[in-house]
VOVO-471672 format. One line per field, with one value per atom (N, C-alpha, C): residue number from 0; atom name; z, y, x. Coordinates in steps of 0.05 Angstrom, whole numbers, plus 32768, in hexadecimal, padded with zeros to 4 digits. Layout:
resi: [NUM / ...]
name: [CA / ...]
Z: [Z / ...]
Y: [Y / ...]
X: [X / ...]
% end
This chain:
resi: [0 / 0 / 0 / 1 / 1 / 1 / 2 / 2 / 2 / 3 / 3 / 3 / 4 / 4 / 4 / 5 / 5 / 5 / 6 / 6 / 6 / 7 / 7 / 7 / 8 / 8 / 8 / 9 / 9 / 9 / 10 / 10 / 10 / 11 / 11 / 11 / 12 / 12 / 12 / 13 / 13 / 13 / 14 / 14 / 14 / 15 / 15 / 15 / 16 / 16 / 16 / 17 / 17 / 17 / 18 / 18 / 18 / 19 / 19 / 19 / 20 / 20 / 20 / 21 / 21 / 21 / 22 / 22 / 22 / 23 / 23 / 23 / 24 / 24 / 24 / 25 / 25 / 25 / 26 / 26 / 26 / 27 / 27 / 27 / 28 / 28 / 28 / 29 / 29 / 29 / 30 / 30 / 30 / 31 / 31 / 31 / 32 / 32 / 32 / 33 / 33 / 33 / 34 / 34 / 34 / 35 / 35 / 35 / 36 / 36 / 36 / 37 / 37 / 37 / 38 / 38 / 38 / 39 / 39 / 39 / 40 / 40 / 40 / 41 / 41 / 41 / 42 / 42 / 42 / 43 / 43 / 43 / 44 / 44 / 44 / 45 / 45 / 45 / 46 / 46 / 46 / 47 / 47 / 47 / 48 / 48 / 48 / 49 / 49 / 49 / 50 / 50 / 50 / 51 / 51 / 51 / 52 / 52 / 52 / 53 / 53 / 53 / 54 / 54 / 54 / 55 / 55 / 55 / 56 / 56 / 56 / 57 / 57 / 57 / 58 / 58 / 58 / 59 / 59 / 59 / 60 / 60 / 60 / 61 / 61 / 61 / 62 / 62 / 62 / 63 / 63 / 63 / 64 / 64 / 64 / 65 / 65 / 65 / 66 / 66 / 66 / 67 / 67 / 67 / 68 / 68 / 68 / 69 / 69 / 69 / 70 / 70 / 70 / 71 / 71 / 71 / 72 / 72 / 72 / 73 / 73 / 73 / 74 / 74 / 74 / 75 / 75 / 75 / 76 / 76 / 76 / 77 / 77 / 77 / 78 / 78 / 78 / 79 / 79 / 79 / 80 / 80 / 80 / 81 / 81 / 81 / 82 / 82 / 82 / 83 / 83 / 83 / 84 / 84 / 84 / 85 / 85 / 85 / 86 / 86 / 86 / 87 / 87 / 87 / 88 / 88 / 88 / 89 / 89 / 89 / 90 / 90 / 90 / 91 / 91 / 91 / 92 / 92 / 92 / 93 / 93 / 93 / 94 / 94 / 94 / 95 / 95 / 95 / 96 / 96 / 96 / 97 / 97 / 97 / 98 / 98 / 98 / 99 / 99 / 99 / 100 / 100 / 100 / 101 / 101 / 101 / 102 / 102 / 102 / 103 / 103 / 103 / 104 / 104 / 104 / 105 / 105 / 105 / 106 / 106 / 106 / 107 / 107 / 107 / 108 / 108 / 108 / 109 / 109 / 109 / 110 / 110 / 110 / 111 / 111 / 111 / 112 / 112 / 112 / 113 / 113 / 113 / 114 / 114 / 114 / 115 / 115 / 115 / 116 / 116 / 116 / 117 / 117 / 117 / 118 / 118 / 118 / 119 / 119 / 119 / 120 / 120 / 120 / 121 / 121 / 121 / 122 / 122 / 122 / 123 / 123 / 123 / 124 / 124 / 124 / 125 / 125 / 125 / 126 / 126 / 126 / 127 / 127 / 127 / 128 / 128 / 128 / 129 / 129 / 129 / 130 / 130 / 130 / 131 / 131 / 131 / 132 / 132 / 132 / 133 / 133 / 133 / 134 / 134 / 134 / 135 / 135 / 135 / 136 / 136 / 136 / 137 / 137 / 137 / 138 / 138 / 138 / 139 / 139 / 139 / 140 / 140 / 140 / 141 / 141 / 141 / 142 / 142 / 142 / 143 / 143 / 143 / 144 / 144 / 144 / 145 / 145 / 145 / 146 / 146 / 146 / 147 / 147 / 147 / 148 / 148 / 148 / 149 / 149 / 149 / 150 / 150 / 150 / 151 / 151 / 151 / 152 / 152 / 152 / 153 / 153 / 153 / 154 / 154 / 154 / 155 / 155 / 155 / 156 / 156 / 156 / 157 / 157 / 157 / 158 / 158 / 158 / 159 / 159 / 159 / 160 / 160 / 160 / 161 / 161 / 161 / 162 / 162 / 162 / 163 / 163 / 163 / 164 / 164 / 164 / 165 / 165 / 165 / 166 / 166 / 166 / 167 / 167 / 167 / 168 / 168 / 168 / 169 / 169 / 169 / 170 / 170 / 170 / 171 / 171 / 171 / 172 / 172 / 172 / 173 / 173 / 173 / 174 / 174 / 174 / 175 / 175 / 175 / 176 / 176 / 176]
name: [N / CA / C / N / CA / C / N / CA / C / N / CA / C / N / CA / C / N / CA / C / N / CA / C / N / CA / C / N / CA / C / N / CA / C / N / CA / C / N / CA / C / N / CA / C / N / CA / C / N / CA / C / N / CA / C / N / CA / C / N / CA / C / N / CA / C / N / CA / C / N / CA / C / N / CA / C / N / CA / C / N / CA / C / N / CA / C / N / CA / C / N / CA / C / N / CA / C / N / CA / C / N / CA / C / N / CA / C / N / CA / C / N / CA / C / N / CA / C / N / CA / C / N / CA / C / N / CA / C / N / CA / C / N / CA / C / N / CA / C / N / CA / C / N / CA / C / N / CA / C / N / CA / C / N / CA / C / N / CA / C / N / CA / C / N / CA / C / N / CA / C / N / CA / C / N / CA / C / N / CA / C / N / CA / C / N / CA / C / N / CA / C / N / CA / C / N / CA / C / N / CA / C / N / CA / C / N / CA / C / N / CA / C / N / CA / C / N / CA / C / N / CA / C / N / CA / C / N / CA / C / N / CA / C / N / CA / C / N / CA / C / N / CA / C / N / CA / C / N / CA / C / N / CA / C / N / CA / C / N / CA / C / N / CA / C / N / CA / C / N / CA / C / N / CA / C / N / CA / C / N / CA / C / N / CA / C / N / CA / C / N / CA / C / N / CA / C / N / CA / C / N / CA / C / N / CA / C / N / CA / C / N / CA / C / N / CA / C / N / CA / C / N / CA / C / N / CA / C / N / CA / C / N / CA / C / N / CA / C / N / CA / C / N / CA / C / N / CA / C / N / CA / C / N / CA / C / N / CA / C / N / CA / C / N / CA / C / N / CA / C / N / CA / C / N / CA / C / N / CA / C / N / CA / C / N / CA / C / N / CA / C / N / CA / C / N / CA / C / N / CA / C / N / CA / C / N / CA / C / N / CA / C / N / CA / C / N / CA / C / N / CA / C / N / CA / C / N / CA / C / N / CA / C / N / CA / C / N / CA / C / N / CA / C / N / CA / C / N / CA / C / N / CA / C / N / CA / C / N / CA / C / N / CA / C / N / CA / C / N / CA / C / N / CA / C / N / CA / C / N / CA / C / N / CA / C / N / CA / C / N / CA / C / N / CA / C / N / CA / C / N / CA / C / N / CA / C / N / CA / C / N / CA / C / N / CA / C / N / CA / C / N / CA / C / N / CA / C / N / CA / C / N / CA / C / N / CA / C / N / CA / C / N / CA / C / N / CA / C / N / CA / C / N / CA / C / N / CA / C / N / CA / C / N / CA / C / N / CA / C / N / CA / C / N / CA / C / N / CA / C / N / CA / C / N / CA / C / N / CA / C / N / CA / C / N / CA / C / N / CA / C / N / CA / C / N / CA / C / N / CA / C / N / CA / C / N / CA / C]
Z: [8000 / 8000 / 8000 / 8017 / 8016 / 7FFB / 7FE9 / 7FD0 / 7FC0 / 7FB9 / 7FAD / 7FB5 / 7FC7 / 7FC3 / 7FC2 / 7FC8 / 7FBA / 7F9A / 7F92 / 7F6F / 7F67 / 7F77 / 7F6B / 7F6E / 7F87 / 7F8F / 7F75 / 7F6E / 7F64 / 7F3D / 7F47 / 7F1F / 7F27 / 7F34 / 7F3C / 7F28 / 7F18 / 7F0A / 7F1F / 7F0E / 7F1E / 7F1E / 7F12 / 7F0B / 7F1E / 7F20 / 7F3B / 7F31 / 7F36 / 7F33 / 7F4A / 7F38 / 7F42 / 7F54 / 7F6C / 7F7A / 7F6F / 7F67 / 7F53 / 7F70 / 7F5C / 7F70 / 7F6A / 7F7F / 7F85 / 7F7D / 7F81 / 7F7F / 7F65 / 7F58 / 7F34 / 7F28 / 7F36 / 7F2B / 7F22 / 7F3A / 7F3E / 7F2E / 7F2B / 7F15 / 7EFA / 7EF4 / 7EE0 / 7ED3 / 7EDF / 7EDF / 7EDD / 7EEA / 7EE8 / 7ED7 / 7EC1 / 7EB1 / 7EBA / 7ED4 / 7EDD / 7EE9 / 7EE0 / 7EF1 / 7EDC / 7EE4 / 7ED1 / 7EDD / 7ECD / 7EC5 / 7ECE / 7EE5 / 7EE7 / 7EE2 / 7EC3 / 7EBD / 7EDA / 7ED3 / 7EE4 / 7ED2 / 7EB9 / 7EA7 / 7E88 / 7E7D / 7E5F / 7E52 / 7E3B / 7E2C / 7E06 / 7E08 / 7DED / 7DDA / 7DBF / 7DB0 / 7DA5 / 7DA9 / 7DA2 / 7D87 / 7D7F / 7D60 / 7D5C / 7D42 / 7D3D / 7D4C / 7D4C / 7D55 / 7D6E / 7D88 / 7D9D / 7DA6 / 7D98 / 7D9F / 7DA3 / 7D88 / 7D8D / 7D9E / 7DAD / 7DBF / 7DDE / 7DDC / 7DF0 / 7DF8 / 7DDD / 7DD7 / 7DDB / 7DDE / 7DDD / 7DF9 / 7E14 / 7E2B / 7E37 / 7E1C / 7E22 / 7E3A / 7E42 / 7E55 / 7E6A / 7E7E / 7E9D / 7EA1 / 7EBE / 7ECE / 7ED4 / 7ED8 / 7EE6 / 7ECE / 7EBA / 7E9D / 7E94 / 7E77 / 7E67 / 7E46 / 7E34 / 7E1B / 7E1B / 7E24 / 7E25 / 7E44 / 7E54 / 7E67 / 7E6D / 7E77 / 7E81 / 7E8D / 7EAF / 7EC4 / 7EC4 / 7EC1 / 7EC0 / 7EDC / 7EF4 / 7F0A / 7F0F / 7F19 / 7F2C / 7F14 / 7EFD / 7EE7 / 7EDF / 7EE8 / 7EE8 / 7ECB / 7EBA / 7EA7 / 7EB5 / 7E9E / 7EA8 / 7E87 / 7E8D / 7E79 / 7E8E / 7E88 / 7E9A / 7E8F / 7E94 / 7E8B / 7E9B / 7E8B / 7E94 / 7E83 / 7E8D / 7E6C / 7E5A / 7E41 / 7E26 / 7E23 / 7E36 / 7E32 / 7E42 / 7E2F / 7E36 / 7E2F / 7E48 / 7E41 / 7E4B / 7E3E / 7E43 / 7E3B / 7E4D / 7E49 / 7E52 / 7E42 / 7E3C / 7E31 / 7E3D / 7E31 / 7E1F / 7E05 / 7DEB / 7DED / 7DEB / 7DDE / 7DC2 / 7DAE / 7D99 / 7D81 / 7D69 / 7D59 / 7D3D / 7D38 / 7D25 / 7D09 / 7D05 / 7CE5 / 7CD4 / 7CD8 / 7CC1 / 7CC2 / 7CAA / 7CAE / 7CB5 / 7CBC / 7CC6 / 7CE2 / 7CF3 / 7D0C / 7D22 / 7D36 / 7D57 / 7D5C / 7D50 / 7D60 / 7D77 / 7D89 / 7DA0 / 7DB6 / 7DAA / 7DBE / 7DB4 / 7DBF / 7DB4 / 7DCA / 7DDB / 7DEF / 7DE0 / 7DE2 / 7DD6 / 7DF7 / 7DEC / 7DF5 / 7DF1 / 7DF4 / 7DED / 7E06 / 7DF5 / 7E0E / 7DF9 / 7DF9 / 7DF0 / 7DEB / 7DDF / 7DDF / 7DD8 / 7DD9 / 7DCD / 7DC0 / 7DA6 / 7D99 / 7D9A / 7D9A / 7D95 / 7DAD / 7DC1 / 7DE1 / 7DE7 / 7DF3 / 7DEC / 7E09 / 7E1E / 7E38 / 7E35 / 7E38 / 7E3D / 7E5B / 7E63 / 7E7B / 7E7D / 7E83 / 7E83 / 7E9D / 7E9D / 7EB8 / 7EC8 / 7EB6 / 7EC9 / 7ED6 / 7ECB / 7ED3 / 7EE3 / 7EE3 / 7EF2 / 7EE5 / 7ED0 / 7EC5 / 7EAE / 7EA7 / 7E8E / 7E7E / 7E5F / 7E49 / 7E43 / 7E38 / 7E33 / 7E19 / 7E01 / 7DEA / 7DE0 / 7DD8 / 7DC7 / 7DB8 / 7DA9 / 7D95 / 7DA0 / 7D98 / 7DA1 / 7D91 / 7D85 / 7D6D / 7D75 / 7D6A / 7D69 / 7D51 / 7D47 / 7D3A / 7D1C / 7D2B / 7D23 / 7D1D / 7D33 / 7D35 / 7D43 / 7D37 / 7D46 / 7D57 / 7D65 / 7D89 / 7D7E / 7D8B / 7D8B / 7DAB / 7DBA / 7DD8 / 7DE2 / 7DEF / 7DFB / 7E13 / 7E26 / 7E46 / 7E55 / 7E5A / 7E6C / 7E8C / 7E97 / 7EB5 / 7ECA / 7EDC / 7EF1 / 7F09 / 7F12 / 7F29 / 7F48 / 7F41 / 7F56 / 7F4D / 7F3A / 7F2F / 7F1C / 7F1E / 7F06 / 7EEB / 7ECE / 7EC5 / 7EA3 / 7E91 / 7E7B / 7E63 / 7E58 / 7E3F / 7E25 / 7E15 / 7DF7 / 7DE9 / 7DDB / 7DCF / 7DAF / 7D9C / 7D7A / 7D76 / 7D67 / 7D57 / 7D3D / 7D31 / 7D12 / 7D05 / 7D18 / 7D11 / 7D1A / 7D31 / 7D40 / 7D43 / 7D4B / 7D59 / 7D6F / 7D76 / 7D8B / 7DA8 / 7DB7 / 7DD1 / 7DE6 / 7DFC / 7E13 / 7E2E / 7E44 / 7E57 / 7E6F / 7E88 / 7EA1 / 7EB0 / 7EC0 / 7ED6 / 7EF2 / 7EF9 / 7F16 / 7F0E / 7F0E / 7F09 / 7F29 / 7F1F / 7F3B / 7F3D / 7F4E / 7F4E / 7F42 / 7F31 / 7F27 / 7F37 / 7F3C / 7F51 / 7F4B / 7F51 / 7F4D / 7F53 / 7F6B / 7F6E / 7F57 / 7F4F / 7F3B / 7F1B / 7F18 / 7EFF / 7F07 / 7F16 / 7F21 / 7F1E / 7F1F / 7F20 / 7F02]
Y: [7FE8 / 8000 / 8019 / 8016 / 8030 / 8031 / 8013 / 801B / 8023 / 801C / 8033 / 804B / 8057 / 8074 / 8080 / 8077 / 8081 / 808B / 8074 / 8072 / 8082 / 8089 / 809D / 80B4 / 80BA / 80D9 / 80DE / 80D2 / 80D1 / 80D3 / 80CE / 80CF / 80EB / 80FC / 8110 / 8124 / 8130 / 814B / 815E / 815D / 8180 / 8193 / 819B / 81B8 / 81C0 / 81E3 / 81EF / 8205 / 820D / 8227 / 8240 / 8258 / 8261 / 8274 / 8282 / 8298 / 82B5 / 82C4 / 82E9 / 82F1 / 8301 / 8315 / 8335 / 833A / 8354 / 8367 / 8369 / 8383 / 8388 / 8369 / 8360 / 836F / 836B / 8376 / 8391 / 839C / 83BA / 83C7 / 83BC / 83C7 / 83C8 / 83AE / 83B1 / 83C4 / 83C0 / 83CB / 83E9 / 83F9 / 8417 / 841C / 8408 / 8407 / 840C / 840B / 841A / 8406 / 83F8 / 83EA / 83E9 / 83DC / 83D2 / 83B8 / 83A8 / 8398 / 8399 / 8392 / 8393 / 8379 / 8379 / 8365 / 8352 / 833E / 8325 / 831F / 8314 / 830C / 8305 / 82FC / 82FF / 82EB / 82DA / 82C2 / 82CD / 82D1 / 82D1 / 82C0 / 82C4 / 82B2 / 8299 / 8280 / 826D / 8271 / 8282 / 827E / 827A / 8272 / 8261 / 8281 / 829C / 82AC / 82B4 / 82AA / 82AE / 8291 / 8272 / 8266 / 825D / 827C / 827D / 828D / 82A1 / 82B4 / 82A6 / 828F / 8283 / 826C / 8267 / 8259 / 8260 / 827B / 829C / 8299 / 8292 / 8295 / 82B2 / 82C2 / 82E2 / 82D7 / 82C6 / 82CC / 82C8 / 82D9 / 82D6 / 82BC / 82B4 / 829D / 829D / 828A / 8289 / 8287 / 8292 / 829D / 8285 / 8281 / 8270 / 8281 / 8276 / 8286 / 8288 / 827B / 8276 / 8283 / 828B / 829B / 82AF / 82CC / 82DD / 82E9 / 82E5 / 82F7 / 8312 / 8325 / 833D / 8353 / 8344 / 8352 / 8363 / 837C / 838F / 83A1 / 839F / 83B4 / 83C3 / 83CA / 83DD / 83DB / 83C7 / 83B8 / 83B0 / 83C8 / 83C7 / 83CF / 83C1 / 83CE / 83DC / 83F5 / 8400 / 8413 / 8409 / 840D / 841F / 8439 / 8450 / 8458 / 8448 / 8449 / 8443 / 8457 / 8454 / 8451 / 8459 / 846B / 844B / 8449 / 8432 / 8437 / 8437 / 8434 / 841E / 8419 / 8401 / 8405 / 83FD / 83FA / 83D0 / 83CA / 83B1 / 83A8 / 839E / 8395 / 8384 / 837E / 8372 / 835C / 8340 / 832D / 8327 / 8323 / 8311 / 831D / 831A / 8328 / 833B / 8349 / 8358 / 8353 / 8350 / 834F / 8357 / 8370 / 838C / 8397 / 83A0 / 83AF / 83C9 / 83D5 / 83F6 / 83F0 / 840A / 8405 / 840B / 8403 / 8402 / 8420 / 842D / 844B / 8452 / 845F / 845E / 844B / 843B / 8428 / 840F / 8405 / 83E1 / 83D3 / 83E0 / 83CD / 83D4 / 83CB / 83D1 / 83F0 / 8401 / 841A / 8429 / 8429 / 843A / 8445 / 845E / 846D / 8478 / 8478 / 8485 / 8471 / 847D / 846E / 8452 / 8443 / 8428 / 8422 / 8411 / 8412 / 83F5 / 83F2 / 83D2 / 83CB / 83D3 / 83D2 / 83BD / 83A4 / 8394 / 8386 / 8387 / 836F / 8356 / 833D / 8324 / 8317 / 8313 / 8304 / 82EC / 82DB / 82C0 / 82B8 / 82B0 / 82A6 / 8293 / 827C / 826D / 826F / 8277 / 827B / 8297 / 82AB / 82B5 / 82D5 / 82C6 / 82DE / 82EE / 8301 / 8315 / 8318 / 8311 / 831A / 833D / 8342 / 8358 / 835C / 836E / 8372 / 8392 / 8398 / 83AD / 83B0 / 83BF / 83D2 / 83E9 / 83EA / 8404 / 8409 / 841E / 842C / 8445 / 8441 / 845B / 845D / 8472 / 8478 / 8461 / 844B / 8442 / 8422 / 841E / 8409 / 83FC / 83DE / 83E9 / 83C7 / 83CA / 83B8 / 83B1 / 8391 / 8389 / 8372 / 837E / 8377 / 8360 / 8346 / 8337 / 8331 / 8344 / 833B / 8327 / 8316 / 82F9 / 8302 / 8306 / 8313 / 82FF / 82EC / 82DF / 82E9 / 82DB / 82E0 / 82E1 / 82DE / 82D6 / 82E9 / 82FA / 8318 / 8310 / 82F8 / 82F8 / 82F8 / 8301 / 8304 / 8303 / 82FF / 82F8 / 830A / 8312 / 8327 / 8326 / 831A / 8316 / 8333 / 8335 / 8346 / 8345 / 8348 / 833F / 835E / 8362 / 8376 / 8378 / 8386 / 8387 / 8391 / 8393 / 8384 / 8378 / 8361 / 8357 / 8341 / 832B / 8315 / 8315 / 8300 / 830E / 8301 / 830E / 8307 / 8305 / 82F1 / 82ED / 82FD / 8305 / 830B / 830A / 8302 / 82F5 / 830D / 8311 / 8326 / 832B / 833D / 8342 / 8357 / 8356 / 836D / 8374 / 8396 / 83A1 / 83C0 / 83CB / 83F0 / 83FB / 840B / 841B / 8435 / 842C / 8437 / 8456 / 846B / 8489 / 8490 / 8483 / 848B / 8480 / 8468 / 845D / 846F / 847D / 848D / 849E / 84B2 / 84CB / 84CB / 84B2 / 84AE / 84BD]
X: [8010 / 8000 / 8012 / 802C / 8037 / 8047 / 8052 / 8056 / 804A / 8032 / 8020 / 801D / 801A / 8016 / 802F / 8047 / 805A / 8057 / 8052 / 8055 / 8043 / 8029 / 8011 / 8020 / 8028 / 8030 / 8044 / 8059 / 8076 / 8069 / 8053 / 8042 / 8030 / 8028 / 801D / 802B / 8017 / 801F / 803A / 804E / 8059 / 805B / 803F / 803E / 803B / 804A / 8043 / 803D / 802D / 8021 / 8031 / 803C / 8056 / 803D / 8042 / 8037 / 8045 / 802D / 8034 / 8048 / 8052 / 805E / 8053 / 8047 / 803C / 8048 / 8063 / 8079 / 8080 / 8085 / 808B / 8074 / 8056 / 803D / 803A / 8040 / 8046 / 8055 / 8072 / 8081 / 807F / 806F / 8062 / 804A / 8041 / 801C / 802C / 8040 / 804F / 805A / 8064 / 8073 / 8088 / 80A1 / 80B7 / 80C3 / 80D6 / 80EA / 8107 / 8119 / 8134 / 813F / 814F / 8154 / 8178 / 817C / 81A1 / 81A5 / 81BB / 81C8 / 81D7 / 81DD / 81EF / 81FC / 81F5 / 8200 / 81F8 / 8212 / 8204 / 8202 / 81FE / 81FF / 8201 / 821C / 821A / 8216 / 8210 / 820B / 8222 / 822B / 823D / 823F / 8261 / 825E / 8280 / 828B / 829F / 82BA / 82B0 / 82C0 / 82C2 / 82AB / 82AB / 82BB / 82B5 / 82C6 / 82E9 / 82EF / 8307 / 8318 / 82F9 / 8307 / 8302 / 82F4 / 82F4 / 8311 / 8320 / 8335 / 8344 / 834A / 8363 / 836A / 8352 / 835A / 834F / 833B / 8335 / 831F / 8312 / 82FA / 8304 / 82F9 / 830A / 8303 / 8316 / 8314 / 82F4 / 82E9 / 82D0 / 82B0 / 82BC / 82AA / 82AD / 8299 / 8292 / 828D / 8299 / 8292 / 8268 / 8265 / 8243 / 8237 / 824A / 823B / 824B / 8255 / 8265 / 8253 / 8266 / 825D / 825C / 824F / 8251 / 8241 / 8235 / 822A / 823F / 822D / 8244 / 824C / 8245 / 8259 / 8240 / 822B / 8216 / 8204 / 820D / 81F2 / 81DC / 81CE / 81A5 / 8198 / 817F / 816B / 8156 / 8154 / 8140 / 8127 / 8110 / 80F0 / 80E6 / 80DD / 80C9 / 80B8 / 80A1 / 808A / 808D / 808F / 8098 / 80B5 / 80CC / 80E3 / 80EE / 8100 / 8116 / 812F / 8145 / 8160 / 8171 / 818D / 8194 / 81B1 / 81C0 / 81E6 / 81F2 / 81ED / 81F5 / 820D / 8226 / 8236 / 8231 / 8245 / 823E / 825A / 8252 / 8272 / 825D / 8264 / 8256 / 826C / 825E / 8263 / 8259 / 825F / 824E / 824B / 8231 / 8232 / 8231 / 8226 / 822B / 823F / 824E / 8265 / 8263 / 827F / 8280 / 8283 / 828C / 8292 / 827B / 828B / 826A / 826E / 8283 / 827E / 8287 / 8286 / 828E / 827D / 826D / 825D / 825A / 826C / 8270 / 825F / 824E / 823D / 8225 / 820D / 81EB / 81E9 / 81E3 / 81E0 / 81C5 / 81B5 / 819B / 8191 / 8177 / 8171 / 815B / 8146 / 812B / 8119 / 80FE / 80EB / 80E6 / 80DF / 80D5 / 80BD / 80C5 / 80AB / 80A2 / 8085 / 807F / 8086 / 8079 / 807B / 8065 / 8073 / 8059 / 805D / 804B / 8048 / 803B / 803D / 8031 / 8038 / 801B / 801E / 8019 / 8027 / 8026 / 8017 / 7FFD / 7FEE / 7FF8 / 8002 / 8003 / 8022 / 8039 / 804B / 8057 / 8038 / 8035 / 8053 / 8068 / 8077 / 8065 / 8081 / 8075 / 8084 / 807E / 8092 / 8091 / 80A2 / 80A3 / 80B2 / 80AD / 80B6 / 80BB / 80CA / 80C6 / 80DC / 80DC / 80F4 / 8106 / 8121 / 8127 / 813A / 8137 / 8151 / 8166 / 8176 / 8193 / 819A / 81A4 / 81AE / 81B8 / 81C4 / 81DE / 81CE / 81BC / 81B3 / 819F / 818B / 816F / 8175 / 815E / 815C / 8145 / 8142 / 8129 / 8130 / 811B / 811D / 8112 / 8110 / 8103 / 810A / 80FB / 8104 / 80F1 / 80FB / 80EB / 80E8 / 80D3 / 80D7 / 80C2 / 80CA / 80CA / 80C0 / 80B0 / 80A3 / 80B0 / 80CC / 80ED / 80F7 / 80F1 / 80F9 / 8116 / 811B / 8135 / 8125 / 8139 / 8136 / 8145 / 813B / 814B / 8143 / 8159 / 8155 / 8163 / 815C / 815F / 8161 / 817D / 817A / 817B / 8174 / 8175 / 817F / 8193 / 8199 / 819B / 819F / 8197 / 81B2 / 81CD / 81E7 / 81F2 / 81E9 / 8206 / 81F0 / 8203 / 81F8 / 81E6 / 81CF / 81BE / 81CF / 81C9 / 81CE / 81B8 / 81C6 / 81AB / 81B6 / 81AD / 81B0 / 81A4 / 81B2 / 81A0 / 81A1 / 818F / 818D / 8178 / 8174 / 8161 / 814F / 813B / 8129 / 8122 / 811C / 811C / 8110 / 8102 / 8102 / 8113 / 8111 / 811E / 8135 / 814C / 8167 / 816B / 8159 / 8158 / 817A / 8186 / 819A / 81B7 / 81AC / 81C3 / 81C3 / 81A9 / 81A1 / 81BA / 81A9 / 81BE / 81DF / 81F1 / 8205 / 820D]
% end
């Protein structure tokens, strides 16, 4: 008998239905929070594997993950108005140079501003566009009810890149700096 209900419990669906986070809610529903990088995942290509071969990635790094906490990478959301300083490893595919900003750098509006809430997982996708000058962004931030967070970036010259992070209030005092 007690082997059977083992075997029932152990065949038991495991879905868990995640509990919202109120604060995640809030920041949403305001449109106002940012995104501080932890880290990045560039895309695996035959030139990042040779800079992973070179010995260029610190101790501790992976050509497929680099730690980057603590170096003040954020995407940060105020309504329409999105800016973002993201370090970049990959490589570029259009010719001509990055300019004075070889990291993804933006700061103005976003277009194609799009929220999805996932019910049962209780997160929120998030999408939009964002252009400079030089070059345009297309955004996919994955946001967790544990407030971590993941951000796809597609560019329309460089390889796309992924990025892990903490979503959080928006740091009035880290702007100011």
């Amino acid at each position: 008998m007690l082997l059977l209900s083992v075997i029932f419990m152990a065949c038991n669906s495991s879905k868990k239905v995640q509990a919202s986070n109120g604060a995640l809610d809030k920041m949403i529903a305001q449109e106002r929070y940012q995104i501080t990088v932890k880290a990045m995942q560039p895309m695996l290509t035959a030139a990042m594997t040779q800079i992973s071969n070179s010995g260029l990635i610190a101790p501790g790094n992976t050509v497929n993950r680099i730690e980057v906490s603590g170096s003040g990478y954020f995407v940060r959301i105020e309504g329409d108005s999105v800016s973002a300083n993201l370090p970049y490893y990959g490589e570029r595919q259009i010719g001509g140079g990055l300019g004075n900003a070889p990291s993804i750098v933006f700061d103005g509006v976003a277009t194609d501003f799009q929220i999805t809430e996932n019910e049962v997982k209780k997160s929120y996708s998030i999408t939009f566009n964002s252009d400079t000058t030089a070059e345009s962004y297309r955004l996919r931030l994955n946001i967790f009810p544990n407030l971590s967070s993941t951000i796809q970036v597609l560019s329309s010259h460089r390889t796309q890149i992924r990025y892990t992070g903490v979503v959080s209030e928006i740091d009035q005092k880290q702007i100011s700096k």
